[in-house]
C-alpha positions as CSV (number, residue, x, y, z in Angstrom):
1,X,23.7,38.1,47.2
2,X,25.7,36.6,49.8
3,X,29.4,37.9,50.9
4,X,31.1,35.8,49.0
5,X,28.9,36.5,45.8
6,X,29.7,40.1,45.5
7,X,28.5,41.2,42.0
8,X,28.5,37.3,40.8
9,X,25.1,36.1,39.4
10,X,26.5,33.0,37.1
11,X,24.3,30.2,39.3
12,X,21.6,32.3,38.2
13,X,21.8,32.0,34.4
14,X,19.9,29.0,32.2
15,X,20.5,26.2,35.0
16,X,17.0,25.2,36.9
17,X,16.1,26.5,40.0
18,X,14.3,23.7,42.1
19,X,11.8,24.4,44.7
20,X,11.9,22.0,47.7
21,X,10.1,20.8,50.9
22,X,10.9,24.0,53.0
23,X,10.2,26.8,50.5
24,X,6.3,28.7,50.5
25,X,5.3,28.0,46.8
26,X,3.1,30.4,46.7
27,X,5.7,33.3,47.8
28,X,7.3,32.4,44.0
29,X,6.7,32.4,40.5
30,X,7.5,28.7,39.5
31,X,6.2,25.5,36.9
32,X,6.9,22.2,36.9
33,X,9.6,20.4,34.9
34,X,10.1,16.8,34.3
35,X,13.3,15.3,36.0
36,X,13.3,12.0,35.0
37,X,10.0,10.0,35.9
38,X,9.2,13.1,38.0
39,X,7.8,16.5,38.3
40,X,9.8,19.1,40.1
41,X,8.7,22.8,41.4
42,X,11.0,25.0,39.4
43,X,11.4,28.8,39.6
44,X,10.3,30.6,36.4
45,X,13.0,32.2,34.0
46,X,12.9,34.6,31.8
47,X,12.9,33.9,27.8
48,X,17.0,34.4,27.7
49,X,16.9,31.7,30.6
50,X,18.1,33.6,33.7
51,X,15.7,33.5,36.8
52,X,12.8,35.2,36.5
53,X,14.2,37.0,39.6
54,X,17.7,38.0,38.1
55,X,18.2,41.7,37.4
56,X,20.6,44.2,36.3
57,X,21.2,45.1,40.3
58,X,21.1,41.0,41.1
59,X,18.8,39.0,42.6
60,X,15.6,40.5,43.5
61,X,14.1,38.8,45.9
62,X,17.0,38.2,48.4
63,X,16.5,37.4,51.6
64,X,13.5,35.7,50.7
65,X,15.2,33.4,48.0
66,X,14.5,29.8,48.0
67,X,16.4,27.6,49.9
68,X,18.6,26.0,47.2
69,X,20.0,29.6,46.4
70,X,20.3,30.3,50.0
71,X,22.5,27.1,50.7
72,X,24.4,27.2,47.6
73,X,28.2,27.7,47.5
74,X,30.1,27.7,43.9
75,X,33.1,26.7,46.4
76,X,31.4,23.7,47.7
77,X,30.1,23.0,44.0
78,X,33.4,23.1,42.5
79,X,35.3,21.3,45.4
80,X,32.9,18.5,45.2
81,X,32.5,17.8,41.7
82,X,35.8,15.9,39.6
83,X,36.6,17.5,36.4
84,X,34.9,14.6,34.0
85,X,31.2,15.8,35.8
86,X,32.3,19.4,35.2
87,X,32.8,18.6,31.9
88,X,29.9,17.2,31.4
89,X,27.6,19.6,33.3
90,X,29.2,22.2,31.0
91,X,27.9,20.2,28.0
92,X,24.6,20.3,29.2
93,X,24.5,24.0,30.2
94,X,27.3,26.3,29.0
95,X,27.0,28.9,31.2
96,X,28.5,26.2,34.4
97,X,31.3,27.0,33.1
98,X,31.3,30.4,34.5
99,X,30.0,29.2,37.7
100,X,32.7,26.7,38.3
101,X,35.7,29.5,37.0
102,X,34.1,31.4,40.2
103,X,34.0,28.6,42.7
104,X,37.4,27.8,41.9
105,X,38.7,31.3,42.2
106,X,37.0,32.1,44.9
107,X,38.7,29.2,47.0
Protein backbone atom coordinates (compact mmCIF):
# COMPACT_ATOMS: atom_id res chain seq x y z
CA UNK A 1 0.00 0.00 0.00
CA UNK A 2 1.06 3.41 -0.68
CA UNK A 3 1.31 6.25 2.23
CA UNK A 4 -1.72 7.53 1.72
CA UNK A 5 -3.51 3.98 1.65
CA UNK A 6 -2.62 3.02 5.12
CA UNK A 7 -4.86 0.02 5.94
CA UNK A 8 -7.41 1.05 2.89
CA UNK A 9 -7.94 -1.80 0.34
CA UNK A 10 -11.57 -0.48 -1.09
CA UNK A 11 -10.01 -0.10 -4.91
CA UNK A 12 -9.31 -3.59 -4.46
CA UNK A 13 -12.75 -5.09 -3.93
CA UNK A 14 -15.25 -6.41 -7.06
CA UNK A 15 -14.05 -3.49 -9.54
CA UNK A 16 -11.68 -4.92 -12.52
CA UNK A 17 -8.22 -4.64 -12.50
CA UNK A 18 -6.84 -3.92 -16.13
CA UNK A 19 -3.56 -5.03 -17.30
CA UNK A 20 -1.90 -2.55 -19.78
CA UNK A 21 1.01 -1.95 -22.20
CA UNK A 22 3.83 -1.58 -19.45
CA UNK A 23 2.92 -4.53 -17.13
CA UNK A 24 4.92 -8.29 -17.65
CA UNK A 25 1.76 -10.59 -18.07
CA UNK A 26 3.32 -13.29 -17.28
CA UNK A 27 4.50 -11.93 -13.69
CA UNK A 28 0.39 -12.08 -12.88
CA UNK A 29 -2.46 -14.17 -12.69
CA UNK A 30 -5.03 -12.59 -15.17
CA UNK A 31 -8.01 -13.50 -18.08
CA UNK A 32 -9.60 -11.61 -20.42
CA UNK A 33 -12.79 -9.72 -20.14
CA UNK A 34 -14.86 -8.13 -22.72
CA UNK A 35 -15.03 -4.28 -22.61
CA UNK A 36 -17.15 -3.33 -25.21
CA UNK A 37 -16.04 -4.74 -28.77
CA UNK A 38 -12.77 -5.63 -26.93
CA UNK A 39 -10.78 -8.02 -24.89
CA UNK A 40 -8.84 -6.57 -21.98
CA UNK A 41 -5.99 -8.28 -19.75
CA UNK A 42 -7.65 -8.32 -16.33
CA UNK A 43 -6.17 -9.49 -13.00
CA UNK A 44 -7.86 -12.59 -11.59
CA UNK A 45 -10.23 -12.27 -8.35
CA UNK A 46 -11.17 -14.34 -6.01
CA UNK A 47 -14.87 -15.99 -5.95
CA UNK A 48 -16.07 -12.95 -3.32
CA UNK A 49 -14.61 -10.57 -6.13
CA UNK A 50 -11.60 -8.94 -4.45
CA UNK A 51 -8.17 -9.33 -6.33
CA UNK A 52 -6.82 -12.47 -6.42
CA UNK A 53 -3.90 -10.63 -4.72
CA UNK A 54 -6.00 -8.99 -1.79
CA UNK A 55 -5.28 -10.38 1.74
CA UNK A 56 -6.10 -10.05 5.27
CA UNK A 57 -2.45 -8.06 5.61
CA UNK A 58 -3.34 -6.07 2.02
CA UNK A 59 -2.02 -6.40 -1.07
CA UNK A 60 0.38 -9.06 -1.70
CA UNK A 61 2.23 -8.39 -4.33
CA UNK A 62 3.29 -4.80 -3.68
CA UNK A 63 5.85 -3.26 -5.16
CA UNK A 64 5.49 -5.42 -8.01
CA UNK A 65 1.65 -4.45 -8.59
CA UNK A 66 0.52 -3.45 -11.96
CA UNK A 67 0.72 -0.18 -13.11
CA UNK A 68 -2.95 0.91 -12.82
CA UNK A 69 -2.71 0.12 -8.91
CA UNK A 70 0.58 1.78 -8.77
CA UNK A 71 -0.78 5.15 -10.34
CA UNK A 72 -4.05 5.09 -8.76
CA UNK A 73 -5.13 7.84 -6.32
CA UNK A 74 -8.90 7.63 -4.69
CA UNK A 75 -8.08 11.62 -4.40
CA UNK A 76 -7.59 12.07 -7.96
CA UNK A 77 -10.62 9.52 -8.64
CA UNK A 78 -12.90 11.40 -6.59
CA UNK A 79 -11.70 15.02 -7.54
CA UNK A 80 -12.16 14.19 -11.05
CA UNK A 81 -15.38 12.51 -11.32
CA UNK A 82 -18.95 14.83 -10.78
CA UNK A 83 -21.37 13.30 -8.48
CA UNK A 84 -24.02 12.07 -11.40
CA UNK A 85 -20.83 9.49 -12.60
CA UNK A 86 -20.29 8.56 -8.98
CA UNK A 87 -23.63 7.72 -8.82
CA UNK A 88 -23.70 5.82 -11.45
CA UNK A 89 -20.36 3.97 -11.02
CA UNK A 90 -21.84 3.02 -7.60
CA UNK A 91 -24.78 1.40 -9.43
CA UNK A 92 -22.66 -0.63 -11.28
CA UNK A 93 -20.38 -1.73 -8.40
CA UNK A 94 -21.41 -0.98 -4.90
CA UNK A 95 -18.41 -1.21 -3.26
CA UNK A 96 -17.16 2.51 -5.17
CA UNK A 97 -18.88 3.76 -2.90
CA UNK A 98 -16.37 3.10 -0.27
CA UNK A 99 -13.65 4.08 -2.49
CA UNK A 100 -14.99 7.39 -3.21
CA UNK A 101 -16.00 8.06 0.89
CA UNK A 102 -12.00 7.51 1.11
CA UNK A 103 -10.87 9.72 -1.70
CA UNK A 104 -12.97 12.31 -0.40
CA UNK A 105 -11.81 12.11 3.15
CA UNK A 106 -8.64 11.75 2.41
CA UNK A 107 -8.40 15.23 0.54
Amino acid sequence: MTLICGTCTACCKRDLIRLQGEDDLSAFKWHLEKEGADWVPTLDRKDNGECIYLTDDGCSIHGSQPGICKRFDCRELFKSTTPKFRAFRIAQNPTMSDVYTAGEARL
